[in-house]
TIMILO-243000 format. One line per 8 residues: number of its first residue (from 1); their letters; for each residue y, x, z of C-alpha. Coordinates in nm, 4 decimals. Example, Ala and Ser with C-alpha at 12.3 -4.5 7.8 and 13.67 -1.06 7.14 Angstrom:
2
1> AS> -0.4500,1.2300,0.7800; -0.1060,1.3670,0.7140 $
% end
This chain:
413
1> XXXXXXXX> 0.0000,0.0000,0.0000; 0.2181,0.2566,0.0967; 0.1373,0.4263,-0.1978; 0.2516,0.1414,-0.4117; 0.5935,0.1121,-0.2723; 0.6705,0.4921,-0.3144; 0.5310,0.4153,-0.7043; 0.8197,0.1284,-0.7300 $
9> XXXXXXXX> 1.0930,0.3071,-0.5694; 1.0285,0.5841,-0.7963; 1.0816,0.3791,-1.1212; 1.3541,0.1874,-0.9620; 1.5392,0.4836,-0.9203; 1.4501,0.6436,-1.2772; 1.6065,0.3283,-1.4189; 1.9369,0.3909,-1.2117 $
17> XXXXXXXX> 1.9517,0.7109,-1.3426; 1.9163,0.6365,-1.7332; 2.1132,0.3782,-1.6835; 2.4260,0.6779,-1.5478; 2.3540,0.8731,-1.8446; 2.3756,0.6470,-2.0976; 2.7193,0.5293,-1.9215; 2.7691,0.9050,-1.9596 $
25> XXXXXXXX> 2.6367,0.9384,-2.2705; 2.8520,0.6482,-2.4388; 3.1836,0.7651,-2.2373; 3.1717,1.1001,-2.3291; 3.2242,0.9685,-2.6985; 3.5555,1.0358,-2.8632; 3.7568,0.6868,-2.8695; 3.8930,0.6457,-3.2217 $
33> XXXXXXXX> 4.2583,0.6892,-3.2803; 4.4710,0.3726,-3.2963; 4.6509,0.2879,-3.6050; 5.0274,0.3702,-3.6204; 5.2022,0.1372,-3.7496; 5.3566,0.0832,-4.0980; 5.7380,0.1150,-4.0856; 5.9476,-0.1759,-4.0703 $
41> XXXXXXXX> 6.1420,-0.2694,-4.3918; 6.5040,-0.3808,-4.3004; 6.8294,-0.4242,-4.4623; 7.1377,-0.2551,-4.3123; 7.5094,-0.2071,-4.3795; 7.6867,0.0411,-4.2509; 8.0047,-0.0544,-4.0258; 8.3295,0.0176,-4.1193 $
49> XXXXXXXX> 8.6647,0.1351,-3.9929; 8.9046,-0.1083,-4.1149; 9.2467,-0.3410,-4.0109; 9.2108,-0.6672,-3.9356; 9.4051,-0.9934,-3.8696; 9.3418,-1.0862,-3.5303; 9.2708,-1.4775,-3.5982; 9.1532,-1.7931,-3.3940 $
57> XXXXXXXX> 8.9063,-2.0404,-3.5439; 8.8653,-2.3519,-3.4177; 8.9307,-2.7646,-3.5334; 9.1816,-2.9827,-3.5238; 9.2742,-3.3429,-3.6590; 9.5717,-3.4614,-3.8681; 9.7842,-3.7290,-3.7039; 10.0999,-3.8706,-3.7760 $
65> XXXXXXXX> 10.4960,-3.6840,-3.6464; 10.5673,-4.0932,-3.5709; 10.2734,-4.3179,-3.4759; 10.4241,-4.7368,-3.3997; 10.1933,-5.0357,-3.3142; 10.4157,-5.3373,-3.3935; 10.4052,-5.6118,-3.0711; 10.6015,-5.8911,-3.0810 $
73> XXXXXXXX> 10.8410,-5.9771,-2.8064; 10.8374,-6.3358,-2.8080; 10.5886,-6.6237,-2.8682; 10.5688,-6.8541,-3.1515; 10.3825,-6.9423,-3.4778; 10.4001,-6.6819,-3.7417; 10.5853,-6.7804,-4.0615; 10.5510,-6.4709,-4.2948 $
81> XXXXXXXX> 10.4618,-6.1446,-4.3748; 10.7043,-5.9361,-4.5794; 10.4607,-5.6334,-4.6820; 10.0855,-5.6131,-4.8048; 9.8344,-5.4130,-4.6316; 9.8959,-5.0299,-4.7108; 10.2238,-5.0908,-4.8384; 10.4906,-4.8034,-4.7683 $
89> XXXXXXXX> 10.7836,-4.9513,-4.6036; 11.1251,-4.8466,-4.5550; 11.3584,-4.8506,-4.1791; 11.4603,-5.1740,-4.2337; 11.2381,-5.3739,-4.4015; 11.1509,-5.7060,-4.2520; 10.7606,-5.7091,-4.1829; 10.6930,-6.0357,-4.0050 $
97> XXXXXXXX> 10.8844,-6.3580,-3.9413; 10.8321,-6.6200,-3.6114; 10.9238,-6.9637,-3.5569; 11.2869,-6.9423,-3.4682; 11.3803,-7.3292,-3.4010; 11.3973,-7.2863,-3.0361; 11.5634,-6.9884,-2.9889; 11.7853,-7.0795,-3.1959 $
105> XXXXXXXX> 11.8416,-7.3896,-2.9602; 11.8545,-7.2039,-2.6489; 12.1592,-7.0252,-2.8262; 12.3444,-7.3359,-2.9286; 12.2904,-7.4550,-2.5663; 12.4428,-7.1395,-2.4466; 12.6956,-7.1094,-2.6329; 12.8258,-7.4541,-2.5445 $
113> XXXXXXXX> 12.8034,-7.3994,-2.1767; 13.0028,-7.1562,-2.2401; 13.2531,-7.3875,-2.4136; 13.3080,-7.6199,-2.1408; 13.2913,-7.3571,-1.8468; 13.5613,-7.1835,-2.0213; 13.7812,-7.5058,-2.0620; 13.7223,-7.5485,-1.7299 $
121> XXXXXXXX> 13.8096,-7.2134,-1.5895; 14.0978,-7.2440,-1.8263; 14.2231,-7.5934,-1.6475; 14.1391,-7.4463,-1.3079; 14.3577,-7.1515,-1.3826; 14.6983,-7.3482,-1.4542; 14.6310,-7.5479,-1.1255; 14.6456,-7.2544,-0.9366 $
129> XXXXXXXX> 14.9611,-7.1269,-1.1404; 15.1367,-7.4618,-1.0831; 15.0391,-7.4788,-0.6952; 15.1083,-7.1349,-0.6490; 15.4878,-7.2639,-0.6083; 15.4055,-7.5385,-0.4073; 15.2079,-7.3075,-0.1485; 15.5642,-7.0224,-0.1558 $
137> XXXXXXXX> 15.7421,-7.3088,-0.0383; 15.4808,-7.4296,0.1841; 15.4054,-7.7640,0.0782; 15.0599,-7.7094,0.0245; 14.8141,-7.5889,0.3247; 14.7116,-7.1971,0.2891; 14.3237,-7.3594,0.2577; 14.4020,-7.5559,-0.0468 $
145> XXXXXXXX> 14.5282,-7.3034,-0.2364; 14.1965,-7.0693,-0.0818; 13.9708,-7.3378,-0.2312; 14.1638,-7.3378,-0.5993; 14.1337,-6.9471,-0.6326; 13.8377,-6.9346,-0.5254; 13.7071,-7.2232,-0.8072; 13.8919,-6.9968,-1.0582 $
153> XXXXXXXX> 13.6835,-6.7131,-0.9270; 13.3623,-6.8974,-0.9791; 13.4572,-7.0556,-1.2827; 13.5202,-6.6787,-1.4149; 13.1726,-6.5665,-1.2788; 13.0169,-6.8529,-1.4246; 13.1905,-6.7307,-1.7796; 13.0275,-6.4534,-1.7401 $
161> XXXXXXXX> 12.6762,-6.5407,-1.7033; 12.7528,-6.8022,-1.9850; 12.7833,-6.4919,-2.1616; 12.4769,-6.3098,-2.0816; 12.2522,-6.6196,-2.1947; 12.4068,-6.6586,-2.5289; 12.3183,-6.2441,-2.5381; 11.9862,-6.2916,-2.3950 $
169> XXXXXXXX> 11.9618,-6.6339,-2.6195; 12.0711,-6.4136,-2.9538; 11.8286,-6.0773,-2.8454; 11.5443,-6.3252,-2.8702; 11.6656,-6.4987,-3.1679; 11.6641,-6.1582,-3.3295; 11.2990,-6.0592,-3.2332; 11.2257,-6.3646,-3.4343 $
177> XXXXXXXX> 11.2309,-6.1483,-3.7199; 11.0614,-5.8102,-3.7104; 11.1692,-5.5093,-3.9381; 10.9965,-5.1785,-3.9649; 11.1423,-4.8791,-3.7117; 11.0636,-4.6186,-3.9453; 10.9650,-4.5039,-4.3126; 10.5705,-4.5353,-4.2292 $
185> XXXXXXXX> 10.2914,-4.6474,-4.3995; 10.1466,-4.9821,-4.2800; 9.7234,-5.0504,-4.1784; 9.5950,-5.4024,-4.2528; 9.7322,-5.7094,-4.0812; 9.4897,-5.8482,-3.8974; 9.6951,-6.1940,-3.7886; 9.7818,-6.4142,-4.1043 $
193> XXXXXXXX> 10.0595,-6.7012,-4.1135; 10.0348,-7.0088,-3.9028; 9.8648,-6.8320,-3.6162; 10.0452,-6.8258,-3.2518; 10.1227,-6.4909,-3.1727; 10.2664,-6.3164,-2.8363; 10.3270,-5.9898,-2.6571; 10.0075,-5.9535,-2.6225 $
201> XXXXXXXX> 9.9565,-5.9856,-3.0545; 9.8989,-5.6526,-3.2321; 10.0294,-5.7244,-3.5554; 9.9939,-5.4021,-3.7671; 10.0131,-5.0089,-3.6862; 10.2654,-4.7987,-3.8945; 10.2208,-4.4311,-3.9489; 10.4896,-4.1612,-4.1138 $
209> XXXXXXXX> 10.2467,-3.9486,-4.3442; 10.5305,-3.7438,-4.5200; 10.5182,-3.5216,-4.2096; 10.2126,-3.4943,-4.0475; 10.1032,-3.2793,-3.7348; 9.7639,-3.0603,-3.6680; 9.6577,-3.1192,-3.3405; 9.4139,-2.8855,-3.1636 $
217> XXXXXXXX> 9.2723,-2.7202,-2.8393; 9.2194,-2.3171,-2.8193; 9.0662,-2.1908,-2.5017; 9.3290,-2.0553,-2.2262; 9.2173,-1.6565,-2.2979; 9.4001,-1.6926,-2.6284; 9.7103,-1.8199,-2.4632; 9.8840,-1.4550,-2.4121 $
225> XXXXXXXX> 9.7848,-1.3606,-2.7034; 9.9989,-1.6820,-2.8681; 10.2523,-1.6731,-2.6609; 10.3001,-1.3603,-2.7419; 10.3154,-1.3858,-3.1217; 10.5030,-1.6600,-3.0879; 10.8347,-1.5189,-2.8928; 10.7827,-1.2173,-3.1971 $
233> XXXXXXXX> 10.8149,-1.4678,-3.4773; 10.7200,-1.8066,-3.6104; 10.3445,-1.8481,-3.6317; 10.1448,-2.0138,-3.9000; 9.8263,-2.1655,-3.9394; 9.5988,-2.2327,-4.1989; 9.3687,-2.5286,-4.2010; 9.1724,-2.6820,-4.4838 $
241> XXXXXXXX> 8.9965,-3.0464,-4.4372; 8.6521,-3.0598,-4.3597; 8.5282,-3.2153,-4.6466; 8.7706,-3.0014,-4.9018; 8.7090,-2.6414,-4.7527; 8.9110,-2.5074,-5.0958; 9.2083,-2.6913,-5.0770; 9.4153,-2.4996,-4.7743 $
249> XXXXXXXX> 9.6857,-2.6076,-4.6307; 9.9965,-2.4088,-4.4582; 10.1664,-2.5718,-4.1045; 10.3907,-2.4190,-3.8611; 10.3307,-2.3056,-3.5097; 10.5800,-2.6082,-3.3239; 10.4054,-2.7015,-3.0276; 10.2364,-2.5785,-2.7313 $
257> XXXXXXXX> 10.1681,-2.7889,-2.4515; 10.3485,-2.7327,-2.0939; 9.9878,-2.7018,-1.9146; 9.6567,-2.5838,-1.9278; 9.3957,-2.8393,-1.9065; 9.2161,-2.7483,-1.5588; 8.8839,-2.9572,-1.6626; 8.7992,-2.7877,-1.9816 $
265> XXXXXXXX> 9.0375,-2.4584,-1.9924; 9.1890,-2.5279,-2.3169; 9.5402,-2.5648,-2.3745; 9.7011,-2.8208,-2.6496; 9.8727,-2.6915,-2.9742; 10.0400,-2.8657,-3.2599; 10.1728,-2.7819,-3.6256; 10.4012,-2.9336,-3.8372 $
273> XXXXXXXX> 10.3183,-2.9884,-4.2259; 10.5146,-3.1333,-4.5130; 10.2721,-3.4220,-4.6772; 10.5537,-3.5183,-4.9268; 10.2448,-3.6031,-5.2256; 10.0243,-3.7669,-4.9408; 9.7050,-3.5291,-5.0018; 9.6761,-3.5593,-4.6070 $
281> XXXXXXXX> 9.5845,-3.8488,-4.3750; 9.6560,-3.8930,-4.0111; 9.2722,-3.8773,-3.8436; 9.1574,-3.6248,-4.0794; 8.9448,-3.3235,-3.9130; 9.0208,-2.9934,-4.0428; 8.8893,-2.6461,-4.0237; 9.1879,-2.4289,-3.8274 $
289> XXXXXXXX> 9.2575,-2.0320,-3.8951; 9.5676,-1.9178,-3.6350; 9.6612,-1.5371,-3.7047; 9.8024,-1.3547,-3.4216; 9.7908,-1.0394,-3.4257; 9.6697,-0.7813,-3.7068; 9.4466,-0.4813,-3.5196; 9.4019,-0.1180,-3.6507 $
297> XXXXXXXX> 9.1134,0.0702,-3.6809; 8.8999,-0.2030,-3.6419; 8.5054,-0.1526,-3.6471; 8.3584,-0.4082,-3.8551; 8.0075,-0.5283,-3.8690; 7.8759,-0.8292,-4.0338; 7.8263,-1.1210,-3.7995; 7.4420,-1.1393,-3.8804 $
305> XXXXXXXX> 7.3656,-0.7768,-3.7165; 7.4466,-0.8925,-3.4047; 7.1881,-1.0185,-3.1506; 7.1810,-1.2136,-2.8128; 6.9697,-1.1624,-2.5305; 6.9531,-1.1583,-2.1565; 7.2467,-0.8773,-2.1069; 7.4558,-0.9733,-2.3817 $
313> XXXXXXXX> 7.4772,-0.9083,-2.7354; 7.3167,-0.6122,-2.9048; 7.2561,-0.4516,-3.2617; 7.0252,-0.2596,-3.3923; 7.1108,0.0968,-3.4992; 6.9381,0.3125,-3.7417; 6.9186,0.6456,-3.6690; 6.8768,1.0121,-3.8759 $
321> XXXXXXXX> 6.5482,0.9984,-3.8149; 6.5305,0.6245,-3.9162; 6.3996,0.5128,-3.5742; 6.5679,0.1878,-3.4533; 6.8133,0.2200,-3.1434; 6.9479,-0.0608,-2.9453; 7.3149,-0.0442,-2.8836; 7.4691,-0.3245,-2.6290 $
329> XXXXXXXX> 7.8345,-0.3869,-2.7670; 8.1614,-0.5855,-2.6805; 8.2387,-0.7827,-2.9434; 8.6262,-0.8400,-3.0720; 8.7655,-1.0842,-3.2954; 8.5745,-1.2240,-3.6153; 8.6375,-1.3881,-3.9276; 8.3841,-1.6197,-4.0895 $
337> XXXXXXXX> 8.0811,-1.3465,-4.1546; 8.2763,-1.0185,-4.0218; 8.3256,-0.9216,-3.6391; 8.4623,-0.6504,-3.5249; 8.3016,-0.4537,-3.2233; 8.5219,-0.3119,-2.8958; 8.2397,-0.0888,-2.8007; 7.9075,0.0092,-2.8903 $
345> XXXXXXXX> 7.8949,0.1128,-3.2919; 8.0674,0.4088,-3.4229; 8.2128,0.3994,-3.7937; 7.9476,0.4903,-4.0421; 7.6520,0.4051,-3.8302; 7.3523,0.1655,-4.0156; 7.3439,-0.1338,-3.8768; 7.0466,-0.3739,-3.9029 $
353> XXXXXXXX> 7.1134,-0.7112,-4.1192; 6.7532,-0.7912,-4.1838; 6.4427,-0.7714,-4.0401; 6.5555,-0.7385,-3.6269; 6.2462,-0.9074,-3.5348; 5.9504,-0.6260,-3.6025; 6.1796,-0.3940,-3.4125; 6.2021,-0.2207,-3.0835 $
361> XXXXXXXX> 6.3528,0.1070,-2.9603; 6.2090,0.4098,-3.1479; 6.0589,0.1884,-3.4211; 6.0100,0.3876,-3.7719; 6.1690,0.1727,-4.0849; 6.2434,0.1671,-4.4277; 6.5327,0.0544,-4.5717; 6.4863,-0.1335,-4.8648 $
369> XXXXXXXX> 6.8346,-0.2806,-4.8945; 7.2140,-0.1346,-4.8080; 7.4766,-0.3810,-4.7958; 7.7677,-0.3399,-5.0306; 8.1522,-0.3263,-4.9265; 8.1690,-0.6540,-5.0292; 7.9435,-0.8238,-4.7825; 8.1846,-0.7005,-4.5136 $
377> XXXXXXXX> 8.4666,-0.9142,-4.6904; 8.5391,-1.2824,-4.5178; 8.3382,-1.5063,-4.7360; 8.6730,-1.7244,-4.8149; 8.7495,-1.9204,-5.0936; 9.0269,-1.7555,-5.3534; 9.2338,-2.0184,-5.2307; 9.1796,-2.0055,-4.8776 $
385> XXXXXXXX> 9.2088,-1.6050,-4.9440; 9.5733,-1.6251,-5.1092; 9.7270,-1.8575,-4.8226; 9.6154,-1.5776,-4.5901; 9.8261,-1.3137,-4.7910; 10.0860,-1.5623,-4.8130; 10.0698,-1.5936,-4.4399; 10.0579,-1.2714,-4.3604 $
393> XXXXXXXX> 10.4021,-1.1606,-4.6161; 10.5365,-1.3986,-4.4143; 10.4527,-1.2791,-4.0649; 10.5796,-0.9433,-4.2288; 10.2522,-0.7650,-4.2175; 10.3316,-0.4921,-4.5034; 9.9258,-0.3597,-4.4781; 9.7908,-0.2783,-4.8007 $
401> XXXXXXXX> 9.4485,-0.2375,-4.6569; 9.4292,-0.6022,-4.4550; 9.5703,-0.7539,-4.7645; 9.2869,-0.5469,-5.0036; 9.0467,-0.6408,-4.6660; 9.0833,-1.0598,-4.7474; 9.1337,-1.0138,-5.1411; 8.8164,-0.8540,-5.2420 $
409> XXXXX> 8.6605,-0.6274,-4.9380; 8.7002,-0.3523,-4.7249; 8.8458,-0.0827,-4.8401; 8.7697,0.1944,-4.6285; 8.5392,0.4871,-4.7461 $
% end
């Protein structure tokens, strides 16, 4: 028995130790090398030293320099309408006419109240004159002749308020007919003839579209930086409507509003255009380009190099030995697809435009594409590009290379 156990043991054991050396046996074998991997192919540009016009971007909406709702100020049936809907109308012009038959009553009342208070005052007057004697030589008591000045004191009071209702009477009689306070264009009419209206009635809404204002909200970090330009010289924008991003439009700089709004940090702005051939319309939305300030020596990337993540923005960088870097940067002002950087990218350096997703610091690439001077010009329309030159010769910004910058590219070598 004891023989048999010792047997067992003994192969137990020899199992154990094939078992270690073919662990042994199979570790010692040389793992096979992974494979590297291919290089990435990306598209770069390289950034650029360049001026730039310092400009904010934002929306607005067109609305009108004068802006009336017309109430009426008295009740009655309405008798006529003196325009069509989306007529232009003159200051002036009578727009609606009211049942006047009872003001006109209330005037004739008042105005013959008036008639017999003044006969009266007028008779109460030459009593006192003729007892005036009579009271020198004492033959009337000093109380009588109290009581007849003081009836020609009332009478004269009463004259007066005779007077007030025929105004009052008349003012109403007047707001029987209701003329247009300005040159405006008028909305529909939603109340026809032979309906009662009131103060209450909105009759029609009138809006001056020869002059027309662009109203819009920049955040409060810009304000300085307006404020600024602004006590230098007279700022314009450019806007262009949403649906016509071509056709661009030129407005002054006239408003900015006394206080910042606390509950979204944006302060209120407002430019003035001429609208003399009515291509504008109060309630229009419209794509807004303020310039502020022009910057020298700007670095300028394209706008789709840069990326976002959890400490900020970042491009990539191709280096000498085309290995990708990651560079953090500060970003500075931009303008449609070009941004310019603060910090972070040197002039001449290869930025990454395509392809940012199969790379990671000290990843090998290819570059099968190198952006042209051209991509880092503003992708404008020619029409939206010759306002800005306008703009500019205006501001007195005498920069050939800006101006060359929003024509056709940058021009820097």
């Amino acid at each position: 028995m004891r023989k048999r156990k010792m047997m067992v043991l003994f192969r137990t054991n020899a199992l154990v130790v094939l078992a270690i050396a073919c662990c042994l046996t199979v570790g010692c074998k040389k793992q096979a090398a992974p494979e590297e991997r291919k290089p990435a192919g990306v598209e770069v540009s390289s950034a650029t030293e360049q001026s730039m016009p310092v400009i904010i971007s934002c929306f607005g909406k067109m609305i009108s320099d004068e802006d009336v709702t017309i109430m009426p100020q008295v009740s009655g049936m309405l008798m006529e309408v003196g325009f069509n809907d989306g007529d232009k109308v003159k200051k002036g012009q009578m727009l609606y006419k009211i049942d006047d038959r009872i003001y006109k009553a209330q005037l004739e009342q008042a105005q013959a109240k008036l008639i017999a208070d003044s006969a009266s005052l007028e008779l109460s007057k030459n009593t006192l004159a003729r007892n005036e004697e009579l009271y020198k030589d004492n033959l009337i008591s000093k109380e009588d002749y109290d009581k007849l000045k003081t009836q020609v004191a009332s009478l004269e009071a009463t004259v007066k308020l005779d007077q007030a209702s025929i105004d009052s009477a008349s003012t109403y009689l007047d707001y029987c007919t209701i003329t247009s306070p300005i040159d405006a264009l008028t909305s529909s009419s939603p109340i026809d003839p032979g309906n009662i209206v009131g103060p209450s009635s909105v009759l029609v809404n009138l809006q001056k579209v020869d002059i027309l204002k662009v109203k819009f909200y920049v955040s409060e970090k810009y304000f300085e930086k307006i404020k600024t330009a602004m006590d230098a010289t007279k700022l314009k924008l450019l806007f262009a409507v949403k649906d016509s991003p071509n056709v661009v439009s030129v407005a002054d700089l006239s408003f900015i509003d006394n206080k910042i709004d606390a509950a979204t940090g944006t302060i209120m702005l407002k430019g003035t255009v001429a609208n003399q051939n009515s291509s504008l319309w109060p309630g229009q939305f419209v794509d807004i380009y303020l310039i502020v300030d022009v910057i020298k020596e700007a670095i300028l990337v394209p706008m789709i190099s840069v990326r976002y993540g959890q400490d900020g923005p970042y491009i990539f960088v191709i280096n000498d030995k085309n290995e990708a870097e990651i560079r953090p940067v500060e970003l500075g002002t931009s303008l449609e697809n070009v941004v310019a950087i603060n910090l972070g990218i040197k002039k001449g350096e290869k930025v990454v435009t395509s392809g940012q997703l199969m790379l990671y610091p000290g990843a090998k690439v290819t570059i099968t594409k190198t952006s042209t001077k051209e991509d880092l010009s503003p992708q404008l329309s020619p029409d939206v590009r010759k306002s800005f030159a306008k703009v500019l010769e205006q501001l007195g910004v005498q920069d050939d290379a800006i101006k060359t910058f929003l024509s056709s590219g940058s021009v820097d070598e």
